[in-house]
Z-matrix of the N, CA and C atoms (Angstrom, degrees):
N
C 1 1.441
C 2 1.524 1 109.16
N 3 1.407 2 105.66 1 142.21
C 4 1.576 3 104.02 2 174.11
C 5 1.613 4 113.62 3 -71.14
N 6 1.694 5 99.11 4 150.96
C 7 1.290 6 102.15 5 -170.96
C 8 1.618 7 96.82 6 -119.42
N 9 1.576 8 130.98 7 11.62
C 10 1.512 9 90.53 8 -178.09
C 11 2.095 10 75.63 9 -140.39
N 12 1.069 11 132.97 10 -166.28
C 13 1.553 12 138.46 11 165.42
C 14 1.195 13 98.88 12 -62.75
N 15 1.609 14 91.83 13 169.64
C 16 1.708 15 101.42 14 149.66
C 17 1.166 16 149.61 15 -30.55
N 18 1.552 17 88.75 16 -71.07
C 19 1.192 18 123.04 17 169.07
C 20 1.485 19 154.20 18 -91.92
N 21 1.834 20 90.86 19 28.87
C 22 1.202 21 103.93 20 -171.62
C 23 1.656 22 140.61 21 -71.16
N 24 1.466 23 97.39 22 -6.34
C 25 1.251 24 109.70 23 161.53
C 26 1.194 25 117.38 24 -59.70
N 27 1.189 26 137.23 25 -13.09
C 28 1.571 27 142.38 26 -144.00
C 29 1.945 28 81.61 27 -123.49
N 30 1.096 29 145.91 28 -0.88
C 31 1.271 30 144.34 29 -155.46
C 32 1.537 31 89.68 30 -88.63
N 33 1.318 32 114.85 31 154.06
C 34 1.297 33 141.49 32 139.96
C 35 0.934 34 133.08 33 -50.88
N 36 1.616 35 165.81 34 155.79
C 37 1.601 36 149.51 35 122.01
C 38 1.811 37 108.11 36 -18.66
N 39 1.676 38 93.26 37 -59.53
C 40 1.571 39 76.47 38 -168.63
C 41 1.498 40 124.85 39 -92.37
N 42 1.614 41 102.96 40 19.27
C 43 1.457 42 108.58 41 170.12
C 44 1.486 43 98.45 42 -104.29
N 45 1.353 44 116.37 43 -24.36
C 46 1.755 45 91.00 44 162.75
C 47 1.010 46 132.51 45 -36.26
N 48 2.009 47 98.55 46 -60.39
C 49 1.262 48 128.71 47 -174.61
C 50 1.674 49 117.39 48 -38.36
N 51 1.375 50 90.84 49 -69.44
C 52 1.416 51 121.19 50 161.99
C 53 1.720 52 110.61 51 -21.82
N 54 1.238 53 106.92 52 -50.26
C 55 1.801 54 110.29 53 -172.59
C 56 1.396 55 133.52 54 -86.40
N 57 1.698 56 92.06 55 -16.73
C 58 1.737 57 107.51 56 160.96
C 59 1.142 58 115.12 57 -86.59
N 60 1.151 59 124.62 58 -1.10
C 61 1.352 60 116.25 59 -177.19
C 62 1.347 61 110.76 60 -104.91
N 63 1.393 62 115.40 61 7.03
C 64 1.517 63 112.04 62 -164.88
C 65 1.934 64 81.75 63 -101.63
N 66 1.647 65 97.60 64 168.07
C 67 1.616 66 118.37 65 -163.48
C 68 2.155 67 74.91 66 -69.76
N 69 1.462 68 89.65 67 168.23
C 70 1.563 69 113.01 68 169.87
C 71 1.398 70 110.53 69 -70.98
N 72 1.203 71 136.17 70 -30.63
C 73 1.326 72 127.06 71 -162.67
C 74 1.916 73 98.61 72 -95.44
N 75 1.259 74 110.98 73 -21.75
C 76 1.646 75 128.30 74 175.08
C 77 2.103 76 104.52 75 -65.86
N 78 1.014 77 78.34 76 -59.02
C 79 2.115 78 91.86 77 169.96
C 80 1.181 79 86.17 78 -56.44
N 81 1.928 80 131.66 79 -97.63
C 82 1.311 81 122.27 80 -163.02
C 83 1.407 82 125.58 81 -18.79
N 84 1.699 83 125.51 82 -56.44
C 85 0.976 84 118.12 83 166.46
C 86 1.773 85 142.59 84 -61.55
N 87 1.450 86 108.25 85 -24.38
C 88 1.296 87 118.70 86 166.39
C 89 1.181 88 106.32 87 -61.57
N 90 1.527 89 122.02 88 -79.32
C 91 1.293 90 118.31 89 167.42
C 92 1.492 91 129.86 90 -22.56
N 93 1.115 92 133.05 91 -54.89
C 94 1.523 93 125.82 92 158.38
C 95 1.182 94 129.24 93 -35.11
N 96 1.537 95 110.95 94 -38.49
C 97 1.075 96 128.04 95 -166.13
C 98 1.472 97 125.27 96 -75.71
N 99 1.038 98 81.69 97 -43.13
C 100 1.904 99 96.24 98 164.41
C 101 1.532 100 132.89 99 -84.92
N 102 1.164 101 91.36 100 1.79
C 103 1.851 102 116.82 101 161.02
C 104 1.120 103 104.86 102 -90.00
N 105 1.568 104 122.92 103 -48.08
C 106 1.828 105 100.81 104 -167.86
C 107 1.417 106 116.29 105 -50.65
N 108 1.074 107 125.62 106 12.92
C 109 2.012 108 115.59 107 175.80
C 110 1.170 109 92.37 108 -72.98
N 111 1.436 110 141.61 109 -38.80
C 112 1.027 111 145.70 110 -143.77
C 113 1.866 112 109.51 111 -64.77
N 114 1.723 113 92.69 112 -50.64
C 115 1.520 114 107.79 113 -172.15
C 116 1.411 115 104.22 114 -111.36
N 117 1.671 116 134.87 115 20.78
C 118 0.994 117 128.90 116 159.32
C 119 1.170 118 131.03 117 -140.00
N 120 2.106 119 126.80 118 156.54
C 121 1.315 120 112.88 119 -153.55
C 122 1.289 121 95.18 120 -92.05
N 123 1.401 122 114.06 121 -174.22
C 124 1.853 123 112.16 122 -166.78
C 125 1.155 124 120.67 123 -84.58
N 126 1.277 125 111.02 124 29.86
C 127 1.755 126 133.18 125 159.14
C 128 1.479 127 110.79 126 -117.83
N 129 1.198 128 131.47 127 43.22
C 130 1.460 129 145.69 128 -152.36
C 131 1.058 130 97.17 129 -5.73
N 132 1.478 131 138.75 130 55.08
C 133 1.887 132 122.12 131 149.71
C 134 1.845 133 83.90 132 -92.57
N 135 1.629 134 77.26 133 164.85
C 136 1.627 135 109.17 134 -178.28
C 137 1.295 136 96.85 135 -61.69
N 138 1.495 137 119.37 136 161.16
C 139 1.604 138 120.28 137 -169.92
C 140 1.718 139 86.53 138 -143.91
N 141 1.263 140 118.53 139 123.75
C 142 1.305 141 127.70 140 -161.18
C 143 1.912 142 115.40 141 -83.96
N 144 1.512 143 79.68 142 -50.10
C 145 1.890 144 94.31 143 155.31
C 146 1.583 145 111.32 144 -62.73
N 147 0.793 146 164.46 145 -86.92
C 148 1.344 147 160.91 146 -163.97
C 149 2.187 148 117.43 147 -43.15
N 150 1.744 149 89.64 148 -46.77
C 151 1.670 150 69.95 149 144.79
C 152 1.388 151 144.02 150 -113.78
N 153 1.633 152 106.12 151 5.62
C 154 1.868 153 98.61 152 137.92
C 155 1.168 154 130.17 153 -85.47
N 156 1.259 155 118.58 154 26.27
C 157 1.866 156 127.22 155 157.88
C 158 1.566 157 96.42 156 -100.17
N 159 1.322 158 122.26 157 -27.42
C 160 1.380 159 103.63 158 -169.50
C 161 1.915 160 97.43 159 -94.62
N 162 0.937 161 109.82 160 -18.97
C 163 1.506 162 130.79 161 -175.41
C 164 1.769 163 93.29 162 -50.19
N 165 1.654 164 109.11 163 -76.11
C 166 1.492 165 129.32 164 -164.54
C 167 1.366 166 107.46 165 -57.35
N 168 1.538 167 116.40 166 -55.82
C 169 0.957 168 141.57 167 143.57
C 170 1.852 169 107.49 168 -3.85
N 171 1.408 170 120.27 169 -63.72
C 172 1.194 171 106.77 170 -165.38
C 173 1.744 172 104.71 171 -88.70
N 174 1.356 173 105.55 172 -19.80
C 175 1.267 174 111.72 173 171.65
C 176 1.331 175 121.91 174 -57.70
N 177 1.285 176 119.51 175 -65.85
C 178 1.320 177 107.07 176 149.62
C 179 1.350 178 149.42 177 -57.99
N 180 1.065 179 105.79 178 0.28
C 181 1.716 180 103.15 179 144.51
C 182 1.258 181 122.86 180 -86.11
N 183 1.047 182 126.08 181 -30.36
C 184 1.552 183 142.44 182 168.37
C 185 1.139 184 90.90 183 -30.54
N 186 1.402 185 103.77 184 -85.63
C 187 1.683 186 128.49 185 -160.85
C 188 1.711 187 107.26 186 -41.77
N 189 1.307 188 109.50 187 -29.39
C 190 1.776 189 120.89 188 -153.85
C 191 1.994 190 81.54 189 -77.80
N 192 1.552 191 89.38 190 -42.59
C 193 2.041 192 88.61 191 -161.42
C 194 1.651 193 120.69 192 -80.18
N 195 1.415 194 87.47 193 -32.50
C 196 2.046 195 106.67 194 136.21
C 197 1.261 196 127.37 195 -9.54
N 198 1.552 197 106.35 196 -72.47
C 199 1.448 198 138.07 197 -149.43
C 200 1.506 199 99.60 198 -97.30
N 201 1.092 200 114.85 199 -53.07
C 202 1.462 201 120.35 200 -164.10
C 203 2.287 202 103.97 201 -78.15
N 204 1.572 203 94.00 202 -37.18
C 205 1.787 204 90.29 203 154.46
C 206 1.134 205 136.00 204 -44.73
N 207 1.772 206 95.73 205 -50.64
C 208 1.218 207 88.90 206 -171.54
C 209 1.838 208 118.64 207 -91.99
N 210 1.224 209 117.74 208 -7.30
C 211 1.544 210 111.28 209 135.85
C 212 1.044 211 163.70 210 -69.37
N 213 1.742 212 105.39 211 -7.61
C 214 1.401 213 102.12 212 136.71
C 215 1.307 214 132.04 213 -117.54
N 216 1.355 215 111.90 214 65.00
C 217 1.479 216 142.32 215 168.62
C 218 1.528 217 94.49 216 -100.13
N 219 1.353 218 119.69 217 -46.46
C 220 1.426 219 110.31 218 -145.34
C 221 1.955 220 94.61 219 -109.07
N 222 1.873 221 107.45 220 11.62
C 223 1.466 222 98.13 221 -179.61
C 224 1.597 223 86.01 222 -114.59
C-alpha cells in the first residue's frame, strides 16, 4: 500500500511536516485521495475502463510472478 500522496514530490517541508502530524486514518484518507485520478473521469465519476486497465493490468503481473516462480522452482 502506498504510504505517502501522489503528489508528494510537489510537497513543501512544512506540508510534510504538516502530514505526519495528522492522526493515521487523516493520511489514509489524503492518500486515497490523490489516487482517485487513477479510477476516475474528469468529473470524478468512476470510469469503468480505467479500472479494467488497472484490473488486467494486475492480472498480468500476477501471471508474470506466476511464471517466473514457477521457474525457479524447477532451476
Amino acid at each position: 500500500m502506498r504510504d505517502k500522496p501522489a503528489d508528494w514530490d510537489t510537497y513543501s517541508l512544512k506540508q510534510i511536516e504538516e502530514f505526519y502530524l495528522k492522526p493515521y486514518e487523516e493520511e489514509r484518507e489524503i492518500i486515497n485521495q490523490s489516487y482517485l485520478s487513477l479510477i476516475t473521469d474528469e468529473n470524478g465519476n468512476l470510469d469503468a475502463l480505467k479500472i479494467l486497465e488497472i484490473i488486467m493490468d494486475l492480472q498480468d503481473r500476477v501471471e508474470d510472478l506466476e511464471t517466473e516462480c514457477v521457474r525457479k522452482d524447477y532451476f
